[in-house]
N, C-alpha and C positions, 0 to 999 in steps of 0.2 A: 624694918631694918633694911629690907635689899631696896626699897625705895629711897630711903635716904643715900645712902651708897649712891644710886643711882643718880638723885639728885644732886650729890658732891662731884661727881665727873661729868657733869654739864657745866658746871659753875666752871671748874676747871679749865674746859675746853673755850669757854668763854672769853674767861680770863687772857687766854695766850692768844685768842681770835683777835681778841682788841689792840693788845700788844704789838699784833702783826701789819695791823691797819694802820693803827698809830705810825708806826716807824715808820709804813711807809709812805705815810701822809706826812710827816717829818722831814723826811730826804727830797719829799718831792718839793716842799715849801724852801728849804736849806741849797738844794743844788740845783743848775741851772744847765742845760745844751744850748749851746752856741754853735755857731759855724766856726769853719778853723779862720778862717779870714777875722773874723770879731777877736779872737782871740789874739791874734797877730796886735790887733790896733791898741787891745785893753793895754799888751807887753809896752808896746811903744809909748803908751800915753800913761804908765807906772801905775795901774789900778793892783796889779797882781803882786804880791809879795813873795807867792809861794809855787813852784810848779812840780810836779809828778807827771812821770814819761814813764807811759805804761807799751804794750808794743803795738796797742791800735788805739789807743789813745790817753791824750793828756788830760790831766786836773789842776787847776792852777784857786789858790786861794786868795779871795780877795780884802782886800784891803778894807777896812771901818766904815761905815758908813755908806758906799760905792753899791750901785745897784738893786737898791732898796734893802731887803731883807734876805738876800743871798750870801751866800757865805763864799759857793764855790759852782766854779764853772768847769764843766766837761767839755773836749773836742777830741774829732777822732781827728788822729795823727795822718802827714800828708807828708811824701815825701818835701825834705829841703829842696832839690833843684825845680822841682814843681813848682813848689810853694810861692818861690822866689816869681818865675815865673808870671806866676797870676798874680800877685798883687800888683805889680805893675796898673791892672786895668780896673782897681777899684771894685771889683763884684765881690759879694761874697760867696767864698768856697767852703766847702769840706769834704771828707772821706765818707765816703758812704761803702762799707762792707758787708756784702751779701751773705745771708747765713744760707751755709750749707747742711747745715745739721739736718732738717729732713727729708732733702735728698738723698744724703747719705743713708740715713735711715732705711729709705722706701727701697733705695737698690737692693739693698739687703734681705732687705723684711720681703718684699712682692714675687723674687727666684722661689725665694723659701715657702712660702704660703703654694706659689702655683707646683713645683715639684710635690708638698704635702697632701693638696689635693689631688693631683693625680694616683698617688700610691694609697688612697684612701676610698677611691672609685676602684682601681683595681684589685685592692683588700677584699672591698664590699661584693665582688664579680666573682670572686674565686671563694673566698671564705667568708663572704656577707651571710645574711639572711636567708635570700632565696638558693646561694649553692648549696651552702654547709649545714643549714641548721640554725643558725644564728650567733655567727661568730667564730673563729677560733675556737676560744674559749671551751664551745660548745657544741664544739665537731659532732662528738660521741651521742648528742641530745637526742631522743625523740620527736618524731615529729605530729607523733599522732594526737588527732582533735578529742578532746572529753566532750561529752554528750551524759548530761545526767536528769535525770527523769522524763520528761516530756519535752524536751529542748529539741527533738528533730522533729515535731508537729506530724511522727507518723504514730499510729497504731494500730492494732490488730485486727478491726475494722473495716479499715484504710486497705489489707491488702486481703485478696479474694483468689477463689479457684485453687488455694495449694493447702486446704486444711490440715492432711497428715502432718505438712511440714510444719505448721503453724500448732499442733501439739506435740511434736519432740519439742520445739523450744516453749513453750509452754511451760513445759515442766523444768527447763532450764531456770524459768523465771520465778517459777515457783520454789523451786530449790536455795536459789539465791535468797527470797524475801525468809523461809522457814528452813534452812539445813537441818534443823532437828527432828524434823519430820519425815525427812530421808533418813537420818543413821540409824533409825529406831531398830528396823531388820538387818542390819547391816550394810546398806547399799549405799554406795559411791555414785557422785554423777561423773560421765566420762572428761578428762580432761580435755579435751578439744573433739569439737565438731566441724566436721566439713558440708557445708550446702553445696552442694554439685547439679550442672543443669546448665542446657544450654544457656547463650544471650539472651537477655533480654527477660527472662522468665520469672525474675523479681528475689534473687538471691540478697542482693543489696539493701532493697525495698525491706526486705524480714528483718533484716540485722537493723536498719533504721526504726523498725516497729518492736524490736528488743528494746534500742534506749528507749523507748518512747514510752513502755510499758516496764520495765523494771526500774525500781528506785535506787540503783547502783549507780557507780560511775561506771561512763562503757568510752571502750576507749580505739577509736577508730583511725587504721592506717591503711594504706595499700600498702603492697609488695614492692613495690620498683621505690619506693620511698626508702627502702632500707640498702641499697644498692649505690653505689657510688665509686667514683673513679681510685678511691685510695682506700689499700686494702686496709682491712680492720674497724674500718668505719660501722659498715652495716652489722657486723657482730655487734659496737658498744652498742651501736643502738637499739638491737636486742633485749639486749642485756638493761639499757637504760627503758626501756616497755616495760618490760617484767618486774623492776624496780618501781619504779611510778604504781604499778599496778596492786604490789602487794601492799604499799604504804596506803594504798584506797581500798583495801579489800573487806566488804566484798566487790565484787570489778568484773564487767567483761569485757574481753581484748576481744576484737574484731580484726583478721587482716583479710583485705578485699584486694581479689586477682594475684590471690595465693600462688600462683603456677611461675609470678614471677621472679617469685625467690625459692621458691621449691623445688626447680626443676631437677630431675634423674642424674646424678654426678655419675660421671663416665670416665675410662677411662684416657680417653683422649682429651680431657682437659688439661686444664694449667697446671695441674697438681695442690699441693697445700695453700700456695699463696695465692689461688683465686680467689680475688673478693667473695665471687658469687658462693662458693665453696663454703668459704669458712662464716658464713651468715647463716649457711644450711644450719651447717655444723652448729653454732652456737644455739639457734631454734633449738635444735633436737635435745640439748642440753636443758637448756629453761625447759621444755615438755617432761623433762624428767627429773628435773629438780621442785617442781611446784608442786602443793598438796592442794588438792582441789577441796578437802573440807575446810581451806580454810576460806572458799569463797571466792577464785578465782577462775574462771570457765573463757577457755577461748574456744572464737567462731574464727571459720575462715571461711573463705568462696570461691569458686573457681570453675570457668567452662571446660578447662581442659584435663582432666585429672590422670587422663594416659598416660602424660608426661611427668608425674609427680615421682619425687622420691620414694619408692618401696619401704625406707626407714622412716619417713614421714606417716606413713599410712597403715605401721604396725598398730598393734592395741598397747594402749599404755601413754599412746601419743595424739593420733584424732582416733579415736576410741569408736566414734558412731558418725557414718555418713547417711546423710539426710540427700534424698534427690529431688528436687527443684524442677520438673518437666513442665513440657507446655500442656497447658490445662484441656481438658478436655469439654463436649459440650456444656454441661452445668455449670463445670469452672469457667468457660469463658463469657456465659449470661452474666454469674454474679461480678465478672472484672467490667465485665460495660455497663453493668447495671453502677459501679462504683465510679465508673468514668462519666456517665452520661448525667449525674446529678449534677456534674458544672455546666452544663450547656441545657437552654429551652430546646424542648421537643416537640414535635408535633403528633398529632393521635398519631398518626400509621406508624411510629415507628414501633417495634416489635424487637424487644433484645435476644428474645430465640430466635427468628429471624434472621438476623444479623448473625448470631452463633451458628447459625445453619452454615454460612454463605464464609466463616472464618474458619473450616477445618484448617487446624496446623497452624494458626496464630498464635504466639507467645503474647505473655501481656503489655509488654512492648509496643507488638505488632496492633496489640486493641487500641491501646493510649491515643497510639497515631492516627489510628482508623476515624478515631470518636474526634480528633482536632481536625483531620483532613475536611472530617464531612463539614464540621460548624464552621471552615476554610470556604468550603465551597457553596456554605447558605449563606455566607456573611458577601461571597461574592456575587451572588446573585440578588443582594438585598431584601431575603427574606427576612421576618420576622422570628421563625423557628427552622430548627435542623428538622426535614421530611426525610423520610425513606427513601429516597432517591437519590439523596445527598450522601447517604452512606451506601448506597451501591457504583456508585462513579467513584467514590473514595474508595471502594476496595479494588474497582477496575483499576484505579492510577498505581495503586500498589501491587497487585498481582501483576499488569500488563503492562505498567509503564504508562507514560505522556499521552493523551488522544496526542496527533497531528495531524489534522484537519488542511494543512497548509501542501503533506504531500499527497501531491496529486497524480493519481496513477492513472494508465493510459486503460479504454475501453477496452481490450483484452485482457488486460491482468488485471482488470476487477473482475472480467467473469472467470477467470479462473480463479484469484483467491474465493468467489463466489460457491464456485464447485467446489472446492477445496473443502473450506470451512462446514457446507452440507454435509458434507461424506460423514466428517466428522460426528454433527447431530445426528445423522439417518443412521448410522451404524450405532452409536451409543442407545438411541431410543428403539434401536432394534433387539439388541442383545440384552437379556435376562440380567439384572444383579448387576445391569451398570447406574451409575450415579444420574439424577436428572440432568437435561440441558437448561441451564439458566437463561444465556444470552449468547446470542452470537452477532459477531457484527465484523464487518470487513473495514474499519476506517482503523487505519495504520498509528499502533503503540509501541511506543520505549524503541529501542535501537533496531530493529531487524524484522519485529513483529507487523504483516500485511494484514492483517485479521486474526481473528482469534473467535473461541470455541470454551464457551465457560459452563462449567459443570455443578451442580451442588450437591455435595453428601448427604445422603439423607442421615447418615450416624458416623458417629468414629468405629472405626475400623482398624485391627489391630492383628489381625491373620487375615490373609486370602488363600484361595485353596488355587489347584490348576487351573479348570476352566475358565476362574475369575484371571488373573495371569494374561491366559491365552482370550478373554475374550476383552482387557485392557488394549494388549498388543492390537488388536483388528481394529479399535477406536483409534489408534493412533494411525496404522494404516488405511483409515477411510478416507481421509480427504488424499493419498495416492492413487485409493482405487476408482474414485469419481471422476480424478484426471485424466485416468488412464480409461478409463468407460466412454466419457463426451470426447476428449479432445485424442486419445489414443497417441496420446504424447506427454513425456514428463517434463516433471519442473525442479527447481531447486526449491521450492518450498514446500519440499514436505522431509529437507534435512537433517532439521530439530529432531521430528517424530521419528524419523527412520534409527536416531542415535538413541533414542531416549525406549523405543522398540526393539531394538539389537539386546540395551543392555536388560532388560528385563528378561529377553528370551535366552542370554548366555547366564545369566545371574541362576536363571530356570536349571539350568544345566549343570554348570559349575560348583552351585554353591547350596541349592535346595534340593539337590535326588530326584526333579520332578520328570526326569528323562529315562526310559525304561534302557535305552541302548547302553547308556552311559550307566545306571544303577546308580546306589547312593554314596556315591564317593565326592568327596571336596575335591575339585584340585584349582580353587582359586579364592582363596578367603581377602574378605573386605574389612578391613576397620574404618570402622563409621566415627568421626569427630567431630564432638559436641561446638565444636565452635563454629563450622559455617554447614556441617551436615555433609560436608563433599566426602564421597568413598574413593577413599585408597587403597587397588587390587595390586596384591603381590601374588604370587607362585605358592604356597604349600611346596610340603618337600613331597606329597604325592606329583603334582606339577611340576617341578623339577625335574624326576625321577620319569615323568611322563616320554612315551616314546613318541615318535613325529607319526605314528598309526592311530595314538590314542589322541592329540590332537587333530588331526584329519576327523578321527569320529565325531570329538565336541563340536567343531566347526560343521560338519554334517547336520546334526543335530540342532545347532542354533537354525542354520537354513533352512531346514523343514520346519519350526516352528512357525517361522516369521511367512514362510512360503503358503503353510495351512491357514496363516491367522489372515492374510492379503487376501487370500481362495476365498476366504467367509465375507471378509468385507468386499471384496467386487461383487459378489452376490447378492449381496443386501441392496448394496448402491444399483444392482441391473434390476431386480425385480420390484424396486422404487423407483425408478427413473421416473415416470409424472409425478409424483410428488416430489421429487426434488427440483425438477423444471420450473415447477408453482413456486416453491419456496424460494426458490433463485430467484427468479422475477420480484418477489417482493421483496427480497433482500439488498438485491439492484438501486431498486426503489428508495427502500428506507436505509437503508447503509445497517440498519441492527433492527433485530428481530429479539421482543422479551418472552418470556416461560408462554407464555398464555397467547401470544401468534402463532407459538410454534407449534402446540397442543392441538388450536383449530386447523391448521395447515396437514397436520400429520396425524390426523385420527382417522383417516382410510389406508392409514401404509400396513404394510407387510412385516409382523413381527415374529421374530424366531423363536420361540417357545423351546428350553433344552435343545438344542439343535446341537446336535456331533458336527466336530472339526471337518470340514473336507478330508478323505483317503488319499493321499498322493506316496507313490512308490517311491520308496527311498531303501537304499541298502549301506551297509556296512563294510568295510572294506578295513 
């Protein structure tokens, strides 16, 4: 039935198509254009019977028989004094009238078209896509990515060195896939976690190996993404997460660099109508409107959590914070052993080794380490990454640039020469300090003439006084080598003398380790998880302090640093041949490794327990 239908309005459109041919192959066989001049002559010679004066042009109908099969002739109209005019000279003329109709048109149509496109580029800038969200429309929209099962290629696997953290979520994942094996005792999983930990340390990387490993939808945003110049916005968008998220649930919401939208609401803000405010606000809302059995668990992350809102970080809200540190020896084997499966090795490389030589690397810091070195086999066109290749890789990140290009004059290599000894002779002298790896005088990174490299033999998490005070004299050896050969100073030993100040005022101020002073604070640090720098303020004991008890602290730091100099010019005096030797070869080879330095200084003078120098100092 609906094909015949069909069939009957073909036939139809047929029909009238032919109709329309017809006629106008009719008209065109029936009527004739002429020029206006022809038509002047047909008038005069009585062909026409009939004419029609239209206002640009005439039709005149002709006469029986007259021009074969024509009926009637068309001309466009010319003026009469014209007309008159030209016939006179026998040519044929007529009217030719230009259409304007798509000119007109186009002036019209082309302002309009170009003004629409402008306001259409400026729509898309302001409230396109990438400002808003995608559109007007959809100001309020989320913008966070879904990630469901294995869709971000990481897993559990994949990340190394942070086990603890990697069974809190564990059991978030487990929870998700069985909630009913949680309610049994009655237990709740907490509604939001926070992963806390410095940069770099693989906070991101976990929440990646969450989708990777749970069969939910996980639904991944940053912080500054909820943030935007018009207030109310990052609340919908809140609000439109939370939503999206329960119609998937079970679900885990992930927001990464939490601190952005969490930060500590103060007094001295904008009040109610700061954006950033009422995004808080509305978070804290959705944290206490969601039931977590019905399957929804958020994760968040953050290096900085000092600065977070105290309402944020009640129980009931992020319930359990998870800490993300840099990994320690073990942890940092198994992240190179995960990094180094992308790259050919060669036998010597050794991943404790390597872990030896990265105290203090975040996984980060490995990732880089392990591309630096297969950077600098690929540039020497080896076939395999050597051990060698990841010890210049740690030099370029610990020290900076080789620059081989600046060239220092014959004095100041033998002083950074001394310098840099003092350093060695004094660490290999003193009990319970770290080995010397490498020392070498060719100029790294901004400021560094040489450099004095150490390796841990373990991680290390307390030091007691003497360790302290027998750091401080490492750091003063390459001064007191100075001041031994050449009996004159230099500014390179600035770094040390700042990096030696604060450990002997830190001694003072902030550890009790000063008898004069007893154990009183009067100068506390907070340490920040984002680049590690200590920020010293006053205590209200320091405050309160009087300019006698300052006098003493300041006392106090100078006899340290003055005892800790006293040890190391001794070391450096009653080593001087073996540090001559070593200099000369050092001269030499510009860098000296563990095992030249080992044969060069197995006759020196080593201080077994040796007490601080006695130097008189009083109290005042």
């Amino acid at each position: 039935m609906h094909m015949n239908r069909q069939n009957l309005y073909y036939a139809i459109f047929a029909i009238f198509g032919i109709l329309i041919v017809h006629e106008f192959w009719q008209q065109s066989q029936s009527v004739e254009a002429v020029p206006y001049s022809r038509l002047e002559a047909m008038l005069k010679e009585g062909q026409i019977t009939e004419l029609n004066i239209y206002d640009n042009y005439i039709t005149g109908t002709l006469k029986q028989g007259v021009e074969g099969n024509k009926q009637v002739v068309v001309a466009n109209r010319v003026d009469p004094r014209l007309a008159e005019q030209l016939s006179q000279y026998n040519v044929p003329f007529t009217q030719v009238y230009e259409s304007k109709f798509f000119s007109t048109l186009l002036s019209w149509i082309v302002p309009a078209l170009v003004f629409f496109g402008i306001w259409i580029l400026i729509f898309r800038k302001f409230v396109g896509k990438q400002g808003m969200g995608g559109g007007f429309m959809n100001i309020g929209k989320s913008k966070a990515k879904v990630y469901v099962e294995q869709e971000t290629g990481v897993r559990f696997e994949d990340v190394a060195g942070v086990d603890e953290s990697k069974a809190e979520l564990q059991e978030i994942i487990d929870f998700l896939k069985a909630p009913e094996e949680y309610g049994k005792l009655g237990a709740r999983m907490p509604k939001g976690i926070l992963l806390v930990g410095p940069p770099g340390t693989g906070k991101t990387l976990l929440a990646r190996a969450v989708a990777g490993e749970a069969s939910v939808p996980f639904f991944s945003i940053s912080g500054s993404e909820f943030v935007e110049m018009f207030v109310g916005v990052g609340a919908a968008r809140v609000r439109d997460l939370f939503d999206q998220a329960r119609k998937s649930a079970p679900a885990i919401i992930f927001i990464d660099e939490l601190d952005a939208l969490g930060r500590a609401r103060t007094a001295a803000g904008f009040g109610g109508n700061d954006e950033r405010e009422q995004t808080l606000n509305q978070l804290l809302v959705e944290l206490d409107g969601f039931d977590p059995s019905a399957g929804l668990v958020l994760l968040a992350a953050t290096n900085r959590p000092e600065v977070l809102d105290p309402a944020l970080l009640r129980a009931g809200r992020f319930d359990r914070q998870v800490l993300v540190d840099r990994p320690d020896k073990a942890g940092r084997v198994a992240i190179l052993k995960v990094h180094m499966k992308k790259v050919h090795l060669a036998a010597d490389v050794n991943p404790e080794h390597v872990a030896d030589l990265t105290t203090g690397f975040s996984g980060a810091d490995l990732a880089n380490l392990v591309n630096e070195a297969a950077l600098l086999a690929t540039r020497r066109k080896a076939d395999k990454v050597a051990m060698e290749d990841f010890s210049q890789a740690i030099e370029r990140i610990v020290a900076g640039l080789e620059k081989k290009n600046r060239l220092l004059n014959p004095k100041e290599r033998r002083i950074v020469a001394y310098h840099e000894m003092g350093h060695a002779l004094t660490a290999l002298a003193l009990p319970g300090s770290d080995p010397v790896y490498k020392i070498s005088i060719i100029p790294r990174g901004i400021g560094a003439l040489g450099y004095t490299m150490q390796r841990p033999t373990e991680d290390r998490f307390l030091m007691t006084k003497e360790e302290l005070e027998y750091k401080i004299a490492v750091l003063l050896g390459g001064r007191a080598a100075e001041k031994l050969v050449f009996n004159h100073l230099s500014t390179g030993a600035a770094d040390d003398i700042a990096r030696a100040t604060d450990i002997a005022r830190n001694m003072v101020t902030r550890y009790g380790m000063d008898d004069d002073i007893g154990f009183v604070v009067y100068e506390e640090t907070q340490q920040n998880f984002l680049t590690q720098q200590q920020h010293t303020h006053h205590s209200p004991y320091g405050c309160s302090a009087s300019d006698n008890t300052a006098r003493r602290i300041d006392t106090s730091v100078r006899r340290i640093i003055d005892e800790s100099f006293a040890l190391s010019y001794k070391i450096v005096e009653r080593n001087r041949e073996v540090m001559e030797k070593c200099v000369q070869l050092l001269l030499e080879k510009e860098t000296l490794v563990e095992s030249e330095l080992a044969e060069l200084t197995k006759d020196m003078h080593r201080i077994d327990d040796m007490a601080l120098p006695e130097t008189q100092h009083t109290s005042s």
